[in-house]
C-alpha distance (Angstrom), angle and dihedral (degrees) to the residues before:
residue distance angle dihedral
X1 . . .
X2 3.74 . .
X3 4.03 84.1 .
X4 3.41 97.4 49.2
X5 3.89 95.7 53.6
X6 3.39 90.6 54.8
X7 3.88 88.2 57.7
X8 3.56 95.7 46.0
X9 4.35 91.0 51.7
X10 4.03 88.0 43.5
X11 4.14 84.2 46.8
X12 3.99 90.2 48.7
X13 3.65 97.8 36.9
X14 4.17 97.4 48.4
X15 3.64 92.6 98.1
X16 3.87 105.7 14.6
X17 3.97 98.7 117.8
X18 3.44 107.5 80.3
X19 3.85 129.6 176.1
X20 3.64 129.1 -152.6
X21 3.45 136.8 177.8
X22 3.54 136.5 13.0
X23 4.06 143.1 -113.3
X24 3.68 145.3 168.2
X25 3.67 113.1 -117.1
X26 3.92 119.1 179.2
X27 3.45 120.4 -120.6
X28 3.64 119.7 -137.7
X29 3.88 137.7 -134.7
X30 3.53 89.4 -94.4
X31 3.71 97.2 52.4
X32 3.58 99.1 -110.5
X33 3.75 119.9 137.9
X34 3.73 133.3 -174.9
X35 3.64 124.0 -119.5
X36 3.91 117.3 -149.4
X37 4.21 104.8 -96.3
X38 4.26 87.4 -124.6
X39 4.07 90.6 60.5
X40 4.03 87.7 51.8
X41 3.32 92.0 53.1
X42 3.63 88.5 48.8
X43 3.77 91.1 57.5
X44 3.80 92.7 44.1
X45 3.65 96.5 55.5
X46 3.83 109.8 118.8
X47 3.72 88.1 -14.1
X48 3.99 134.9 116.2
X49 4.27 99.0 -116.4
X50 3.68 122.4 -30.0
X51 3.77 116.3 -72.8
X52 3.82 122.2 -179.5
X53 4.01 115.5 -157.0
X54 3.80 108.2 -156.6
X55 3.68 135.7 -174.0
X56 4.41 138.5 153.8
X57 3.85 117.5 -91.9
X58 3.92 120.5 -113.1
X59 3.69 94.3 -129.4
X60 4.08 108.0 32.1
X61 3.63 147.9 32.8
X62 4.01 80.9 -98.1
X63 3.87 130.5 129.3
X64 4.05 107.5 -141.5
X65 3.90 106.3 -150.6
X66 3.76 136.5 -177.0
X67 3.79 147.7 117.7
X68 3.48 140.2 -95.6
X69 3.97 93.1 -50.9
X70 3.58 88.5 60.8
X71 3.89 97.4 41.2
X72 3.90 89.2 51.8
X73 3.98 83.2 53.1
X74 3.54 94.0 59.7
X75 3.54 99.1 41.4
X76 3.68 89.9 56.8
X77 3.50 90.8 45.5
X78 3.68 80.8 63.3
X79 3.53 106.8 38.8
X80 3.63 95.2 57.4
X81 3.62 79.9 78.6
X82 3.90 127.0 94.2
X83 4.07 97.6 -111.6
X84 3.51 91.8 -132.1
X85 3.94 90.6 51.0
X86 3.86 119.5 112.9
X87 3.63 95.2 -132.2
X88 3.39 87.1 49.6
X89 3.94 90.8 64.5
X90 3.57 89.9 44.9
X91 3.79 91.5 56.8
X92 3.40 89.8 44.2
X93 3.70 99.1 50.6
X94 3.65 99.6 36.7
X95 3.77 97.3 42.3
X96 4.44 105.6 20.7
X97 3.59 95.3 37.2
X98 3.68 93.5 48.4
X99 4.18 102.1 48.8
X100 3.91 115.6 103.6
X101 4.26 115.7 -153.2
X102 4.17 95.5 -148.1
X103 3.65 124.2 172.6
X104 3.57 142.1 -155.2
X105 3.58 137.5 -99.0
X106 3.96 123.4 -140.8
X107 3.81 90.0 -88.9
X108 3.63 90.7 54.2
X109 3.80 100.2 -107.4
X110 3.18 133.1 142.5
X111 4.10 133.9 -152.7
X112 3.33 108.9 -128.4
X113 4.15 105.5 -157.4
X114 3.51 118.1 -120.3
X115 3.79 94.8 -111.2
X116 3.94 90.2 58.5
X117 3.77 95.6 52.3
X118 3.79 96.8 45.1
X119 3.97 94.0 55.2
X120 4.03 88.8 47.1
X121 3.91 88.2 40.9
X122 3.68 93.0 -132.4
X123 3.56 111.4 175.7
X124 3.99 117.9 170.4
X125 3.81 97.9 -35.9
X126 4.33 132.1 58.4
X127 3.31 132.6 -165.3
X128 3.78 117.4 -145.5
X129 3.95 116.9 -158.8
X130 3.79 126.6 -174.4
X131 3.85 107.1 -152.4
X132 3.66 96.5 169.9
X133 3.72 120.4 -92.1
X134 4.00 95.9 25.5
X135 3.53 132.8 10.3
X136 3.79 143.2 -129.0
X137 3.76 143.1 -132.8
X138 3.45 127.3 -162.7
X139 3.95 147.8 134.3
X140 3.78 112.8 -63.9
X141 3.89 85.2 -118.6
X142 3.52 97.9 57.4
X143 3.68 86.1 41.6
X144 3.61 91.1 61.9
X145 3.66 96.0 42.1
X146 3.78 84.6 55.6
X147 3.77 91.3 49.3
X148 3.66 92.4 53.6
X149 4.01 95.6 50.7
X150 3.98 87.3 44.4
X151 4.01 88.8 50.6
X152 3.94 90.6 55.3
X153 3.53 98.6 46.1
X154 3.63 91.1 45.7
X155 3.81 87.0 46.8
X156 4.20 87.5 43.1
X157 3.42 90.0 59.2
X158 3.46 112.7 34.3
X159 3.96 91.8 166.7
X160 3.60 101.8 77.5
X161 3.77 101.4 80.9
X162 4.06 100.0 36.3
X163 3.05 116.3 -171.3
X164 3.67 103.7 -113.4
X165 4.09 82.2 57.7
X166 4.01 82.1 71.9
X167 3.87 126.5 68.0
X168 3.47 125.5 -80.8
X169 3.87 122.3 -113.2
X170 3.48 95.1 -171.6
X171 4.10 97.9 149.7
X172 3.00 105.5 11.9
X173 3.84 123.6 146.9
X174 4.01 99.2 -174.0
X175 3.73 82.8 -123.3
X176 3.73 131.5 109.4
X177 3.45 100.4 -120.9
């Protein structure tokens, strides 16, 4: 019973974080950036303190963040694996070896290591971008070049949010009544 409980809150909690939104936060000369109070509270939810697990996109200058949800993610990612299997290691190396656990401080920053901030080229200013079940941060330039190619695909294929996937306003005044 005990077992299957466990299951079930894993099950529910799999994609409970979710970030939304997005801001530009600067960073200061100690590295420390501020993450918007909402995504905290994200990463507290159900959780003993906030921790933030960290680590540099495959594709961008882009820092992929989230909490445990997304850490269990990758590890699965990885365990699906045979351990002795050489793609496997690779995960492991490119992906394990690579994540940073940071926390906050009582203002809600956090200190983004040196290593982090170099491969995202982060200098002064930080984009933060809720994407769902992690988040990102990156330089508001690549941020808007990522904007742009997200606009025209979402433009390119205008079929993948239909709009009878989205709620019906049938009746309604735009009043409160």
């Amino acid at each position: 019973m005990a077992r299957a409980m466990e299951v079930e809150n894993i099950q529910r909690s799999k994609f409970s974080t979710r970030f939304l939104g997005s801001q530009e936060n600067k960073i200061d000369s100690k590295g420390r950036l501020s993450i918007p109070a909402h995504f905290r509270a994200s990463l507290q939810d159900g959780q003993e303190g906030e921790v933030l697990y960290c680590f540099p996109a495959f594709n961008r200058p882009v820092i992929e963040c989230g909490g445990e949800d997304l850490l269990g993610v990758l590890m699965k990612s990885v365990s699906n694996h045979d351990v002795l299997d050489e793609e496997r290691e690779a995960l492991e190396v490119a992906v394990l070896s690579r994540i940073q656990q940071l926390s906050f401080d009582d203002t809600g920053r956090i200190s983004l290591p040196k290593v982090l901030r170099d491969y995202a080229g982060l200098d002064g200013l930080a984009a933060v971008v809720g994407i769902g079940a992690r988040f990102r941060i990156l330089s508001p330039e690549v941020h808007a070049q990522v904007l742009a190619l997200a606009d025209a695909t979402a433009a390119a294929n205008p079929d993948v949010v239909r709009g009878r996937s989205l709620p019906s306003f049938s009746g309604w005044s735009g009043s409160d009544e």
